[in-house]
Structure formats: structure tokens, C-alpha cells
C-alpha positions as CSV (number, residue, x, y, z in Angstrom):
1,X,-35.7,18.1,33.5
2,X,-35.7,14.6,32.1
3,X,-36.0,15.3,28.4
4,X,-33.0,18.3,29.0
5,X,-31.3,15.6,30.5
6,X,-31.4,13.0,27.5
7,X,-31.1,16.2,25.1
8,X,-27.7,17.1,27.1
9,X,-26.4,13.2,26.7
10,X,-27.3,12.6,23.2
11,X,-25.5,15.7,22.3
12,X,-22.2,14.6,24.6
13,X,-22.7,10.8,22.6
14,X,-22.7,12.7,19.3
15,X,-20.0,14.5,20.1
16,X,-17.9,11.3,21.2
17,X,-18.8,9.4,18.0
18,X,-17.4,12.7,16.1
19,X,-14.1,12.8,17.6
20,X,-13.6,8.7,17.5
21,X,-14.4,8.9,13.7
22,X,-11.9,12.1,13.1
23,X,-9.3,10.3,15.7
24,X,-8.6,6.6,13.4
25,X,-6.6,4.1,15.7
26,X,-3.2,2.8,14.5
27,X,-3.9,-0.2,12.7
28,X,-0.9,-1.7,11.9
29,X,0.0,-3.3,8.7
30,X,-2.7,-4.0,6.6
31,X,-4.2,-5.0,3.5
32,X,-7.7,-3.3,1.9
33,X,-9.8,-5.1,-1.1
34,X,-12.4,-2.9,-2.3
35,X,-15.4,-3.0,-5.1
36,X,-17.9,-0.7,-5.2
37,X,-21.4,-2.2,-4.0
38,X,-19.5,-4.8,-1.6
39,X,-18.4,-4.5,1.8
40,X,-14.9,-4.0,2.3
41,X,-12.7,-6.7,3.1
42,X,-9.6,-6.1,5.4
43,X,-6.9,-8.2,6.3
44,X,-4.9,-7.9,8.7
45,X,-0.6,-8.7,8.7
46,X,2.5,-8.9,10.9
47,X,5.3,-5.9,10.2
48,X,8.7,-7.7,9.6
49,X,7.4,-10.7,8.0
50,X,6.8,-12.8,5.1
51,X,2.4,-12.9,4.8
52,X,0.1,-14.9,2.8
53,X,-4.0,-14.7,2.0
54,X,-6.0,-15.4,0.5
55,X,-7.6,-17.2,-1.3
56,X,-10.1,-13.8,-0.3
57,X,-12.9,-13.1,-2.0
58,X,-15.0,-9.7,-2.3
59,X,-17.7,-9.2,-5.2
60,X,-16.8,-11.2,-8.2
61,X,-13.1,-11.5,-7.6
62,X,-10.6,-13.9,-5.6
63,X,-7.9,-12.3,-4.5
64,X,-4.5,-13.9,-3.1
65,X,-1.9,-11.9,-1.6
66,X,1.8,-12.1,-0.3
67,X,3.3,-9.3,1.7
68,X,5.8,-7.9,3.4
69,X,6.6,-4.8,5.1
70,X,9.7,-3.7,6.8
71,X,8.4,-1.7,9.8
72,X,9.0,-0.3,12.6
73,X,12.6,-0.2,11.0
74,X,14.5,-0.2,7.8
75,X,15.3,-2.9,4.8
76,X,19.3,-3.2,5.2
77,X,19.3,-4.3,1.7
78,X,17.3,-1.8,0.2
79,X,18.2,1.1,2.9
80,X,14.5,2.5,3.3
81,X,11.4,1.9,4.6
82,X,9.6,-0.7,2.5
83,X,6.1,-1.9,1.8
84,X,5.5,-4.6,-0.9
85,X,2.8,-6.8,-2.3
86,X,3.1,-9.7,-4.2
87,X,-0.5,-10.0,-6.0
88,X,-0.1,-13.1,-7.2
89,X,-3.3,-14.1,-8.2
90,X,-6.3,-12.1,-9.0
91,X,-8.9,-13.9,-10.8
92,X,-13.1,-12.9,-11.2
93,X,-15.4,-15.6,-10.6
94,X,-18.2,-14.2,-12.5
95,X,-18.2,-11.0,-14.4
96,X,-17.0,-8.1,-12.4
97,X,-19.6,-5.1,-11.6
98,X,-16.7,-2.8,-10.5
99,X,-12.9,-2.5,-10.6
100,X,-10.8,-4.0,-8.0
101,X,-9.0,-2.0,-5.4
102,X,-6.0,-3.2,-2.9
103,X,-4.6,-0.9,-0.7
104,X,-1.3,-2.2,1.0
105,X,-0.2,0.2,4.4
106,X,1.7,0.3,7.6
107,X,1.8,2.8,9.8
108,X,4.3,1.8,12.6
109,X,7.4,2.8,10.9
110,X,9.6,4.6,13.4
111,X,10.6,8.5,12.4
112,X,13.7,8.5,13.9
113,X,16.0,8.0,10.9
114,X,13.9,10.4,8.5
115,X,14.3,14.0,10.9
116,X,11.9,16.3,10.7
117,X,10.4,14.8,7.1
118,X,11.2,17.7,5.5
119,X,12.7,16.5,2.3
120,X,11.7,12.7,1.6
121,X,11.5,10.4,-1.1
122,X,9.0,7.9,-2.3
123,X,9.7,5.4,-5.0
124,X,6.8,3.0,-6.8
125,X,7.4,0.3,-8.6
126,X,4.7,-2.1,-10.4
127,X,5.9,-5.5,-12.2
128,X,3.7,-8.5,-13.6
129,X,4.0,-12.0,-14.8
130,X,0.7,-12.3,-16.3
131,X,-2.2,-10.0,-16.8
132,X,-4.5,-11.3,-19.5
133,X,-6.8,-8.8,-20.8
134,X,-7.3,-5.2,-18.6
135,X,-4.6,-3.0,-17.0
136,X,-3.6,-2.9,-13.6
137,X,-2.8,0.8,-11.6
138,X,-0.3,1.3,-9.3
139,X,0.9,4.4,-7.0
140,X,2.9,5.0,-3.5
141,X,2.3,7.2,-1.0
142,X,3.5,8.3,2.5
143,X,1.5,9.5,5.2
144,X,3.1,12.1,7.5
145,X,2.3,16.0,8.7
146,X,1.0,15.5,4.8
147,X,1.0,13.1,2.1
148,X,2.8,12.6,-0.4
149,X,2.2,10.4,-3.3
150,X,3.9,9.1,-6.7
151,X,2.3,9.1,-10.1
152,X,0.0,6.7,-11.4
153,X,2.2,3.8,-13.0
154,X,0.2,1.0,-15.4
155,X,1.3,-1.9,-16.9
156,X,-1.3,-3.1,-19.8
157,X,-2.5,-6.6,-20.9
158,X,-2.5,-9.0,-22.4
159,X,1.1,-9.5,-21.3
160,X,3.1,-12.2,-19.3
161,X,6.3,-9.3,-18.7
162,X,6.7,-5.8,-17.7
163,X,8.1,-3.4,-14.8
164,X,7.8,0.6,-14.1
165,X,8.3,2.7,-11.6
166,X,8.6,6.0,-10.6
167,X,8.8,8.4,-7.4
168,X,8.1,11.8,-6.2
169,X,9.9,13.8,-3.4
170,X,8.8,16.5,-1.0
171,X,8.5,17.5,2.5
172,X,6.0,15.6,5.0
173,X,6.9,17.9,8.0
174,X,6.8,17.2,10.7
175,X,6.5,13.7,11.6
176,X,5.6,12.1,14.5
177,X,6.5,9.6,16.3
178,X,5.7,7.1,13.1
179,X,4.7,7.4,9.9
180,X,2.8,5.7,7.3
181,X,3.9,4.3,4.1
182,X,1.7,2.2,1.8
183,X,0.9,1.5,-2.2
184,X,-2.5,1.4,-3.8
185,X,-3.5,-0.6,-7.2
186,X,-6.4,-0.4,-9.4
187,X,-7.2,-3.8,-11.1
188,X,-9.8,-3.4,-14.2
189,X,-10.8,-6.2,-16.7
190,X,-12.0,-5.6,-20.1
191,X,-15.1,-6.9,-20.1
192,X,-15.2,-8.1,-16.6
193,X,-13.2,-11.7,-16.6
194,X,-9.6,-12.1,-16.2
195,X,-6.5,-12.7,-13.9
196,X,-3.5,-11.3,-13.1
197,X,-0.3,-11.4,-11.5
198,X,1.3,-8.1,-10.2
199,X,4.0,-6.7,-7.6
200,X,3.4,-3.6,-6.1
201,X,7.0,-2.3,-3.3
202,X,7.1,1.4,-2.5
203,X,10.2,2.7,-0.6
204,X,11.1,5.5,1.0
205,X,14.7,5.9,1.6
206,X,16.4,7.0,4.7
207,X,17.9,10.7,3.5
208,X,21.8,10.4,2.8
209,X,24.6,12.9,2.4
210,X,24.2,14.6,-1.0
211,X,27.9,13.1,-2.2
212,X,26.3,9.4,-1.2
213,X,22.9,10.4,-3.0
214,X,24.6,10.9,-6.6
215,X,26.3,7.0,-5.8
216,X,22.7,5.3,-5.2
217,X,21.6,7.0,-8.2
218,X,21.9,4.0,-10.5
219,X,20.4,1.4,-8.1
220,X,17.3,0.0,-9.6
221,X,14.4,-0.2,-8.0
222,X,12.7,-2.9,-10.3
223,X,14.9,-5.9,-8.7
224,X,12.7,-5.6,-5.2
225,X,9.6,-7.1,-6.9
226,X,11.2,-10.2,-7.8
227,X,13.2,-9.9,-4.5
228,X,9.9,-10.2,-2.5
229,X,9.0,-13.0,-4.6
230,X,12.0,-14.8,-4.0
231,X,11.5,-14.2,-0.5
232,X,7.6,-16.1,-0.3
233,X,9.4,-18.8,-2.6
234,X,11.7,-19.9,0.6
235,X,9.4,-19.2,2.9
């Protein structure tokens, strides 16, 4: 009776563990370094904001970070959902074993404005002031019903200048109450040593009549990187 007993509970504990690790928690805004063989390091930043870290170091890399995310609402300037992060410095302090991963998300942002989520937009946009010798990787993604996620975008160095950006559009239906929205970037050295200084801001914006759609058109996306810079500049 006793060992059917601890049989019985170790079975209803397993089964626990199993749906906590299937059921993540909202986490809020956050920010995600990874390198292979390290443990990951996550920070942890307020929606609505102007954030700095750093400096943060995982591996063989330092790692400071300014960020800023829009949520639970809308940017009124840029009339979407916004996440951005302003990487502005990523340096190795010895030679790196592994690339560098940073994963920029918050999942608070309110549904309300976006329907269902059956036809949205993401837009990705990756800018840098310095990277010295590697190429940095950059893509968007929002987190729904589905996901959907932009291209891969690079920028390559050496270089002290350069912007792209691209998006992707599709239906994430249907949403609930929030949503996710988030950028990751891949950070690789040739030969293991160097720094860099990158801007990551993915948008989604809210859906618009078709006759207003064909007016926005023309409004670049590439300004928001040195907007959020601006923005950690006064703050």
C-alpha cells in the first residue's frame, strides 16, 4: 500500500512538472544573451521605458544593452507595436568559443487594436555604427495563435555605417488577450575577438484602411534605430 502510494504521487508530481514546463508564465519584457556551453543570462526590463545593462557578461563576451518597448500599447509616432534594442556595445574578453545570441521580447502588448490577427505585419530593421570584423544577424517575429517571423537581415564588417530591413505579413489568428513581439540577433567574430555596435526595432503596425495603407507606404522604417538612440541620449 505504501510503495502504490509513492508510485501514485511520483506519477501526479511528474505530471505537474509536465504541464508547468508546456504552460511558460508571462514574463514581461525581456532581454536573453545566449552562447553555447554557458548558462543563459536573462535580464529583465520595464514596458514603456527607456532601459540600460549592462555592462553583462556571459562566456567570453560583455554585453551592454539599451532598450525600449512600447507595450501594453502603441508608439504614437510610429503607429505600431514596437520593440527595440540599442546594442551598443558588444565586445569579447578573450576569444569567443561560440557566437553570441540576444533575444529582445515582450509579451504584454494588448490585442485590442490588431482584431482577430488575421492579417498582420512585421517589419525588422538592423543598423550599426561599428562592427569591426564578423557580421551581425538580425530577424523579427510576433508571437500569436502562430508566429510569424521576417527574413534574416545582416549587416557585415568591418564597417562604421549601414541599415536594412525588411518584413513579412500573414495571419497570427487568433490572438489572445496579448501578444508577443520580439527581435533576435546573432553576433559572430571572425576569429573570435571584436566589438560591435548594432540597433535591432521590430514593429508591427496597427492594420489601417487600405486607402491609408498606400499613404504610409513611403515611411521608412530605418529612422526608428537612430530614434531609440536619440531617446537613451536624453535620458
Amino acid at each position: 500500500m505504501i510503495r502504490r502510494y509513492f508510485r501514485t504521487s511520483a506519477a501526479v508530481l511528474a505530471g505537474v512538472l509536465m504541464l508547468a514546463m508546456a504552460s511558460p508564465a508571462q514574463a514581461g519584457f525581456t532581454v536573453r544573451l545566449q552562447q553555447t556551453g554557458f548558462a543563459d543570462v536573462v535580464i529583465n526590463f520595464t514596458s514603456g521605458v527607456n532601459n540600460d545593462s549592462g555592462p553583462q557578461t556571459i562566456g567570453q563576451y560583455s554585453v551592454n544593452i539599451s532598450a525600449f518597448s512600447s507595450a501594453p500599447g502603441v508608439s504614437t509616432l510610429f503607429g505600431g507595436a514596437l520593440v527595440s534594442q540599442n546594442t551598443f556595445a558588444v565586445t569579447t574578453i578573450g576569444v569567443a568559443t561560440a557566437d553570441l545570441r540576444i533575444t529582445v521580447m515582450d509579451d504584454t502588448f494588448a490585442s485590442g487594436p490588431y482584431g482577430t490577427g488575421a492579417g498582420v505585419s512585421v517589419r525588422n530593421s538592423l543598423s550599426t555604427t561599428a562592427i569591426s570584423d564578423g557580421t551581425v544577424t538580425a530577424n523579427g517575429f510576433l508571437i500569436g495563435a502562430s508566429t510569424l517571423t521576417t527574413g534574416n537581415i545582416s549587416l557585415i564588417g568591418p564597417t562604421l555605417s549601414g541599415t536594412v530591413a525588411n518584413s513579412a505579413s500573414g495571419s497570427v489568428a487568433p490572438l489572445g488577450s496579448t501578444f508577443t513581439l520580439g527581435n533576435v540577433s546573432t553576433v559572430h567574430f571572425n576569429g573570435g575577438s571584436g566589438t560591435a555596435n548594432f540597433t535591432v526595432t521590430t514593429l508591427a503596425p496597427v492594420p489601417v484602411p487600405a486607402g491609408v495603407v498606400l499613404a504610409l507606404t513611403g515611411l521608412p522604417l530605418l529612422g526608428i534605430g537612430a530614434w531609440i538612440r536619440r531617446r537613451r541620449q536624453a535620458a
